[in-house]
N, C-alpha and C positions, 0 to 999 in steps of 0.2 A: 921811424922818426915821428910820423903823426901820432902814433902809440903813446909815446913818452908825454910827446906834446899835450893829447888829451887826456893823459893819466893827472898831468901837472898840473894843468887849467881844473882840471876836476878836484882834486884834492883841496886846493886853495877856495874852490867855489862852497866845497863842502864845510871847511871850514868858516866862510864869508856867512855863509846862508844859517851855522847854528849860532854863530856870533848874534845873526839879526833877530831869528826868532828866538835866542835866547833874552835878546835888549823885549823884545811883545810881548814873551813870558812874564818876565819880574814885572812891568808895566802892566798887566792885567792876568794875574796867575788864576788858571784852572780855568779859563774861560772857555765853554766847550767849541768855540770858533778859531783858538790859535790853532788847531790841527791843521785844517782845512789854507788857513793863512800859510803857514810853516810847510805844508807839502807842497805849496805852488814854490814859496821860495826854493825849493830844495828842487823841484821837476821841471820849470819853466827853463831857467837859463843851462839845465843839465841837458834836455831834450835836444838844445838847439847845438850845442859843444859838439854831444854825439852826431848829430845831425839823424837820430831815429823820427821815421817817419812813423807816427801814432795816428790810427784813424780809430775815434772813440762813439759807441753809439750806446749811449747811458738814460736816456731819455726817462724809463722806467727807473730809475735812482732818482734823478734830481723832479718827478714828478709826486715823490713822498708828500703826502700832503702832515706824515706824524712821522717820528721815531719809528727806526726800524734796525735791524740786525742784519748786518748788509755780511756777506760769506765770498772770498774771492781765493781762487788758486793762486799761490805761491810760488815762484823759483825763481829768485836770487834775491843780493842784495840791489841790485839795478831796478826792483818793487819799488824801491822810493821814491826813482824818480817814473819812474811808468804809470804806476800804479796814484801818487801823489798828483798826477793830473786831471784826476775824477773828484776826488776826493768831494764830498758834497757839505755842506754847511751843518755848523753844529754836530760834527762826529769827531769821535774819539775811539783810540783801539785799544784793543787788548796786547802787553807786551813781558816780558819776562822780567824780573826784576831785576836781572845784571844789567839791562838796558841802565842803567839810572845812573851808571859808573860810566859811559862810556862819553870822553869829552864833549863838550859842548850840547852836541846830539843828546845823551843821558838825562840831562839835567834839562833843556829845553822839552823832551818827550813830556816829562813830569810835568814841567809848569802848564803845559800844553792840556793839562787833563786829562790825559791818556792815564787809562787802568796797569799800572804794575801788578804783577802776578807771581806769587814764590809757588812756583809750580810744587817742588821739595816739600811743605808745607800744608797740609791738608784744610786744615782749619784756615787759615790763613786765604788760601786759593777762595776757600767756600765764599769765606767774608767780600772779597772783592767781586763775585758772579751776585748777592747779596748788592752790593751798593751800585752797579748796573745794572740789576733788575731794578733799582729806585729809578735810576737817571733813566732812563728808560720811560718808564710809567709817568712820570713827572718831571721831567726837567727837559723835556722834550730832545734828547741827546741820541740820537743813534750811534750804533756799537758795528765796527767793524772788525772783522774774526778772519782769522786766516784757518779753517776747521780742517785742515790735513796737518798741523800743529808745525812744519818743520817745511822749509826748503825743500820743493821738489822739481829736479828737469827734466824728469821722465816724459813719456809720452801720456802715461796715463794718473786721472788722480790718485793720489793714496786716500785709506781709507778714512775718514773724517771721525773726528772726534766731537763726542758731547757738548761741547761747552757751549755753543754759540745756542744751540737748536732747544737747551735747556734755558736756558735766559730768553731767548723766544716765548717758547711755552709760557714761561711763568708770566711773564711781563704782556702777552698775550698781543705780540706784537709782530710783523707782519718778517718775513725773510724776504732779503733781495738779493739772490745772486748775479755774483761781477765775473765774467770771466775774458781771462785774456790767452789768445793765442800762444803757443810754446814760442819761446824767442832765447830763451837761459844757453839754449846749445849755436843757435844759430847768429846772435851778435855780432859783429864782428870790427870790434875797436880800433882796429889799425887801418879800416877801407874808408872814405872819405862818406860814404853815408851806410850808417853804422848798421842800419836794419830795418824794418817794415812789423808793425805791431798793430793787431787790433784787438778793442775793447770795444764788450757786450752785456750790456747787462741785459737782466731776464723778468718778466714780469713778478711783481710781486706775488712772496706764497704766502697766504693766512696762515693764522696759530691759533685766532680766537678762541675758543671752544675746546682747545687740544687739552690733553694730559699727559701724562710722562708716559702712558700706553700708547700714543701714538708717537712714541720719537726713533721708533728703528725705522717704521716707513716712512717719517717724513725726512729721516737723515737720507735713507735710499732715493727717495724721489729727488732730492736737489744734488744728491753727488751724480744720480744716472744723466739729468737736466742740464747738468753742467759740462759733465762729458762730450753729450754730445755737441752739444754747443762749443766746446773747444776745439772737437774735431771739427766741423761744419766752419770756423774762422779760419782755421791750418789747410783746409781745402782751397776756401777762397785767396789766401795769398800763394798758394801754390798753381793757382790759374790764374792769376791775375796782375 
């Protein structure tokens, strides 16, 4: 019964919340601050529905003093709301372009200034890692990247992909990885308090000076960095 209960309340809230960011969108389109507005609507009153207990210790994020290319593990679509409670000002992500279809959510992402991406599309992808190397260097907009490209519940991360650590490089602009404890297996929607999640972010990695010669080890150092750090929160709530 609470199951249904909170599937229902949720549905209708996710509807409610792209209704609102979609009314923010058209009222000020591309603004790189609807993200950050749009992921509180979407994770505040979701948080509390579920009743997930989130302890968040981001301090190295929101102490950016520029533009940065923030990289966080992935596993589910429940990222929205978990991950939408960090979320720091003036950022935008990277997303696939069927997002753009999908009601309300699709067209609010867009107006939001979040990057579409025809992955399909070569030329195409390039152009778009091109106009966030701009926003970037000048529009003072950080880019957030999910660099394991796809949904993962594993225990461990998958292997990350280019994209994020290349727009780093060029734009010569710092990395900040976000890591959040495994919770994708362990949720559980139907118990009156749904889970226990914690979020870490990690100090800032420079790029300055980099070249596309140093992006196998600097992709290794922040997947190793992160690892551990996921394991070392998954410790802590298993003793805690």
């Amino acid at each position: 019964m609470l199951f249904i209960l909170r599937m229902t309340m949720m549905g209708l809230h996710f509807i409610v919340a792209g209704l609102l960011g979609l009314l923010l969108g058209l009222c000020r389109p591309f603004n790189p601050d609807n993200s950050r507005i749009c992921a509180r609507l979407y994770s505040l009153p979701a948080l509390c529905m579920l009743r997930l207990k989130l302890k968040a210790n981001v301090d190295s994020l929101y102490n950016q003093d520029k533009a940065c290319v923030i990289i966080a593990n992935h596993q589910s679509n429940y990222d929205l709301y978990v991950l939408g409670r960090v979320v720091p000002p003036r950022t935008v992500s990277l997303g696939k372009k069927s997002l753009k279809w999908v009601p309300f959510f699709g067209q609010l992402y867009w107006l939001a200034g979040n990057v579409l991406i025809d992955r399909g599309n070569a030329f195409k992808a390039k152009q778009a890692m091109l106009t966030t190397t701009d926003a970037l260097q000048h529009k003072d907009t950080s880019i957030w990247v999910f660099p394991e490209g796809t949904r993962n519940s594993g225990e461990n991360l998958l292997p990350f992909k280019k994209g994020a650590f290349q727009m780093a490089i060029a734009a010569g602009v710092p990395i900040v990885p976000v890591c959040v404890s495994n919770y994708a297996k362990r949720i559980r929607v139907n118990r009156w308090t749904s889970g226990r999640i914690l979020i870490q972010s990690l100090p800032a990695i420079p790029t300055l000076g980099m070249t596309l010669d140093d992006l196998p080890q600097l992709m290794e150092r922040c997947h190793t960095l992160m690892q551990q750090c996921i394991r070392q929160l998954d410790e802590q709530l298993a003793h805690g």
